[in-house]
C-alpha positions as CSV (number, residue, x, y, z in Angstrom):
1,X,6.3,18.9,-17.3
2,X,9.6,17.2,-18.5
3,X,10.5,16.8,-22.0
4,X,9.8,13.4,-21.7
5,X,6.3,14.2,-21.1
6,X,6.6,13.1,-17.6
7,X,4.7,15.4,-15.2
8,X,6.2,16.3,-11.6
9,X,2.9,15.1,-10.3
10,X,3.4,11.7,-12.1
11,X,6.9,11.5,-10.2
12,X,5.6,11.9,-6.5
13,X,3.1,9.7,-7.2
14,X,5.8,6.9,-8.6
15,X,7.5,8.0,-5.4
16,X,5.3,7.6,-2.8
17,X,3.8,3.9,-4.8
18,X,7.5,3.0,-3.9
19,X,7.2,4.4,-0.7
20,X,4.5,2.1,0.5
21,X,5.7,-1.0,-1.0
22,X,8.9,-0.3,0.7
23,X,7.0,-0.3,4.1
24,X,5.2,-3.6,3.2
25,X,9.0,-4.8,2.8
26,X,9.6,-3.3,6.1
27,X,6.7,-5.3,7.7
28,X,7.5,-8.2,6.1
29,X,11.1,-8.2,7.5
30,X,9.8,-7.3,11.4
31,X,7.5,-10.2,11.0
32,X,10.0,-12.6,10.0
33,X,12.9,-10.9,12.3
34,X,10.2,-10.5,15.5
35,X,9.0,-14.4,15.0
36,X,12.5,-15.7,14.0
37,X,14.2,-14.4,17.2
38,X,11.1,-15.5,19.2
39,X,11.9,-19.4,18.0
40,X,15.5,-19.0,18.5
41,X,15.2,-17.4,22.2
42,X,13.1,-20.3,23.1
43,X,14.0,-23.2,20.9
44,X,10.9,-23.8,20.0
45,X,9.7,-27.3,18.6
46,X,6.7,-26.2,16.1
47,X,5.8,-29.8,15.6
48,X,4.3,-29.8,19.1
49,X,1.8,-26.8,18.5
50,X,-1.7,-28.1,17.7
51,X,-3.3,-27.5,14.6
52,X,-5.3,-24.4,15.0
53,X,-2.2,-22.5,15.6
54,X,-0.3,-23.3,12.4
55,X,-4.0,-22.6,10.8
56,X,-3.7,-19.6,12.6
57,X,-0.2,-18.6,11.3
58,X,-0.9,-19.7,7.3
59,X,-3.6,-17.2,7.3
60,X,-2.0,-14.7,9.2
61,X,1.3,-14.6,7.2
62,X,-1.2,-14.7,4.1
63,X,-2.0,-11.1,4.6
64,X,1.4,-10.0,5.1
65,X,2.0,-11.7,1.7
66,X,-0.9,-10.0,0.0
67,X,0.0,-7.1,1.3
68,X,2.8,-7.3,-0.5
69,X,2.2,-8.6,-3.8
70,X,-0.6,-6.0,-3.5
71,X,1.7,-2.6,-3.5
72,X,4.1,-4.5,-6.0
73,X,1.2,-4.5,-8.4
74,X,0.3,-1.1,-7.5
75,X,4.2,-0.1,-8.1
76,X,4.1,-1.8,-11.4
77,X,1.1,0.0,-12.8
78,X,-1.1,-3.6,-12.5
79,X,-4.1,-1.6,-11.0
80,X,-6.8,-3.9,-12.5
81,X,-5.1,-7.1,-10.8
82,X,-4.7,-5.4,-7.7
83,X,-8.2,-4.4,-7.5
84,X,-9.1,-8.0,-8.4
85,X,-6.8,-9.5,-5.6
86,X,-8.7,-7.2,-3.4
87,X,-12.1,-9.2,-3.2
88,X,-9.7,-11.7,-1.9
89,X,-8.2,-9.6,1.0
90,X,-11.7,-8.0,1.7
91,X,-12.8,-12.0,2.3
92,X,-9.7,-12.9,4.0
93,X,-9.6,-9.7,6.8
94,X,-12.9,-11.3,7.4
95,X,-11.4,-15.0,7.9
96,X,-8.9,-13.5,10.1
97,X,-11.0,-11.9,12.1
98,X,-13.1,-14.8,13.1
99,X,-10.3,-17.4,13.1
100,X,-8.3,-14.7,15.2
101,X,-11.1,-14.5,17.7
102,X,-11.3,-18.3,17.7
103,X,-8.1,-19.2,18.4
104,X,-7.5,-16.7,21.2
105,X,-10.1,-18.2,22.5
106,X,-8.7,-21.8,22.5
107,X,-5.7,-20.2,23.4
108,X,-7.3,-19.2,27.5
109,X,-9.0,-22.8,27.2
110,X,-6.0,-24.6,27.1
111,X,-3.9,-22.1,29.0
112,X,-1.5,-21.2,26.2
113,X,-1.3,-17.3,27.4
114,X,2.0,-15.4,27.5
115,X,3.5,-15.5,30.8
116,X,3.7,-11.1,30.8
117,X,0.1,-10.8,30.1
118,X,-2.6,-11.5,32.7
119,X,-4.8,-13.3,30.6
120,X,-8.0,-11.0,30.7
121,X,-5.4,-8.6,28.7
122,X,-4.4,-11.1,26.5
123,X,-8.2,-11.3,25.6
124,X,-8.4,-7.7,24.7
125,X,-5.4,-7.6,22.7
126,X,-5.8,-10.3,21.0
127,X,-10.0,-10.0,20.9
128,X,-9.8,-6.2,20.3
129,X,-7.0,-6.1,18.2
130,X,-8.3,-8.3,15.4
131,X,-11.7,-6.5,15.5
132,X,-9.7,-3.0,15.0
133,X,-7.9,-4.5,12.5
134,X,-11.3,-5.7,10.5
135,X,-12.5,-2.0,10.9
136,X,-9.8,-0.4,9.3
137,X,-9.9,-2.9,6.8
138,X,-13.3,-2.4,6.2
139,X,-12.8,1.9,5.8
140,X,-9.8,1.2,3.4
141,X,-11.8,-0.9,1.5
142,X,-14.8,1.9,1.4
143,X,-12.7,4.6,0.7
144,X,-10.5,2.6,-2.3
145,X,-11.9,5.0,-4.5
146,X,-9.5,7.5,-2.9
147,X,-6.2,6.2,-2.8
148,X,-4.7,8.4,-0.5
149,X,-7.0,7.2,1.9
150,X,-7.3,3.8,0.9
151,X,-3.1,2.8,1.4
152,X,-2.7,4.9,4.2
153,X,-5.9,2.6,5.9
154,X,-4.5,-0.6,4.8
155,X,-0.8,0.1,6.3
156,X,-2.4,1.4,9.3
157,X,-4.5,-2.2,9.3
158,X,-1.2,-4.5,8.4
159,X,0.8,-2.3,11.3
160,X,-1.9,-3.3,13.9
161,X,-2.1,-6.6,12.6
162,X,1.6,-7.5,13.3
163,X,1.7,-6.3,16.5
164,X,2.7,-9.8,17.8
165,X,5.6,-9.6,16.1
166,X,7.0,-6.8,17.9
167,X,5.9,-8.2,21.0
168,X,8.4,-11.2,20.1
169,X,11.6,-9.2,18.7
170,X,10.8,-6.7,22.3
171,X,12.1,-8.4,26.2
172,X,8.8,-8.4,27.2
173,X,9.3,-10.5,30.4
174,X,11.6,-7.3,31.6
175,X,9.0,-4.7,30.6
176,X,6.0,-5.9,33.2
177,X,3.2,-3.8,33.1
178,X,4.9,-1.8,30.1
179,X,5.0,-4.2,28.2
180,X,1.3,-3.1,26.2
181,X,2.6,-0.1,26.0
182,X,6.2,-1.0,24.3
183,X,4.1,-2.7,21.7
184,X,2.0,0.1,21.4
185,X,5.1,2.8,20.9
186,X,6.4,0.1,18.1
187,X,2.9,0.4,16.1
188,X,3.3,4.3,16.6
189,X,7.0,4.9,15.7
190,X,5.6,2.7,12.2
191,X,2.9,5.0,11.7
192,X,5.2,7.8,12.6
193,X,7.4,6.9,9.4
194,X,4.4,7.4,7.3
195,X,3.6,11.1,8.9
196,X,7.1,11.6,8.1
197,X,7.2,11.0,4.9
198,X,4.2,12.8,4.0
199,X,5.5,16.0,5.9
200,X,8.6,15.6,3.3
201,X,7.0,14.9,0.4
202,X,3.4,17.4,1.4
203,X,4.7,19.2,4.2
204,X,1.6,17.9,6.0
205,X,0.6,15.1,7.2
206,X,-2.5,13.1,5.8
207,X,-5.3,12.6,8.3
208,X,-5.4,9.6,7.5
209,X,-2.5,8.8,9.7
210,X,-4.5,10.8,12.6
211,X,-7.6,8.5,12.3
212,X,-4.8,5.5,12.8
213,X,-3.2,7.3,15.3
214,X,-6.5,7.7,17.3
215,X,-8.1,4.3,16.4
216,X,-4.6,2.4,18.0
217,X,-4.3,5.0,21.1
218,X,-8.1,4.7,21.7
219,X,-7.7,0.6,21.6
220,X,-5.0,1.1,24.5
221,X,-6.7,3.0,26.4
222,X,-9.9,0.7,26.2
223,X,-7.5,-2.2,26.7
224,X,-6.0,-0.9,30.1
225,X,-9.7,0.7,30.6
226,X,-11.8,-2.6,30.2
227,X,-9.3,-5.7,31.3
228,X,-10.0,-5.7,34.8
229,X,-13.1,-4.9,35.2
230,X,-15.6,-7.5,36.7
231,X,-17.4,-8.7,33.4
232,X,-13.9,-8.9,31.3
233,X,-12.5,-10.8,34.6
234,X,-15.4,-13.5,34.9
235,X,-15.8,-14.1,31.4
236,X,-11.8,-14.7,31.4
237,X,-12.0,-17.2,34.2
238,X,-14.9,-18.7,32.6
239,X,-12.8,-20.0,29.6
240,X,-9.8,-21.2,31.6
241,X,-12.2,-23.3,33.9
């Protein structure tokens, strides 16, 4: 203990709070940077998407934004706000998840698939990815009454849940059948920074970060596993017509 009364224990703890705030800055920024270049590179006209996309996109960039205000609170000691806030992120993860699966969805109906995905992958990324993201949403939320746990879940969830955006900020046209995988290594090298900083702070790394890691390599793997085979291929060319 100091002789201000403050504990070494109290410190880390202050540390790490501003740790994980700082990475909901960081995944703010790559959100912005990843969709910002995305617009410029293409000149895109937003005006002419239809309305289920910019639906899509308010909700979407609403979790980013809770996520946010949520480890400000946390760094500011606002515990019993943050806890309240978090009935509203519990009940939008569930939003996103449906309106996720809807609009990919819509998005094989009308066509609208990225040109470096065959479309039955674009299904399970998309399709996949926002169920995995509901999952670990759901554990963080179980496990809340152990912090540790609980933040390490959520980053996990809000790393997975931009995905896209590294998708945008990476050449994915040059990176053919890579290109999953490029996205994938992006999510890692994230989840990587929070190993590292544990092995700093701890010297070890919170398994936490090793259920991530296995949730996001086992999702590749049934992505690349799953995406061509017949059912996955029918039901595909079902919704495009």
């Amino acid at each position: 203990m100091t002789s201000s009364g403050i504990t070494r224990s109290d410190t880390s703890a202050a540390q790490e709070r501003r740790f994980f705030l700082g990475m909901a800055i960081l995944l703010a920024v790559t959100v912005v940077i990843g969709f910002g270049l995305n617009a410029a590179r293409y000149h895109f006209d937003t005006s002419i998407f239809p309305p289920h996309v910019h639906v899509h996109a308010a909700i979407f960039m609403s979790w980013i934004g809770l996520y946010l205000v949520q480890n400000f609170l946390v760094v500011a000691q606002k515990v019993s706000l943050h806890r309240k806030l978090g009935i509203f992120g519990g009940a939008l993860a569930m939003l996103m998840t449906g309106y996720g699966l809807f609009t990919t969805l819509v998005c094989l109906q009308r066509g609208a698939v990225p040109p470096f995905f065959p479309p039955s992958v674009f299904l399970l990324i998309d399709g996949l990815g926002v169920m995995v993201f509901f999952g670990l949403v759901c554990a963080a939320i179980a496990l809340r009454q152990s912090p540790a746990w609980h933040k390490r879940l959520m980053l996990g969830a809000t790393i997975l849940v931009i995905s896209p955006a590294f998708g945008r900020a990476l050449p994915m046209p040059l990176l053919g059948a890579l290109a999953p995988w490029a996205v994938f290594a992006c999510m890692i090298l994230y989840v990587a920074i929070g190993m590292a900083y544990d092995l700093i702070k701890d010297r070890r790394v919170h398994p936490a970060y090793l259920v991530v890691v296995c949730v996001l390599t086992a999702l590749q793997l049934a992505i690349g596993a799953l995406a061509f085979t017949p059912p996955v291929l029918q039901f595909t060319q079902s919704l495009m017509g």
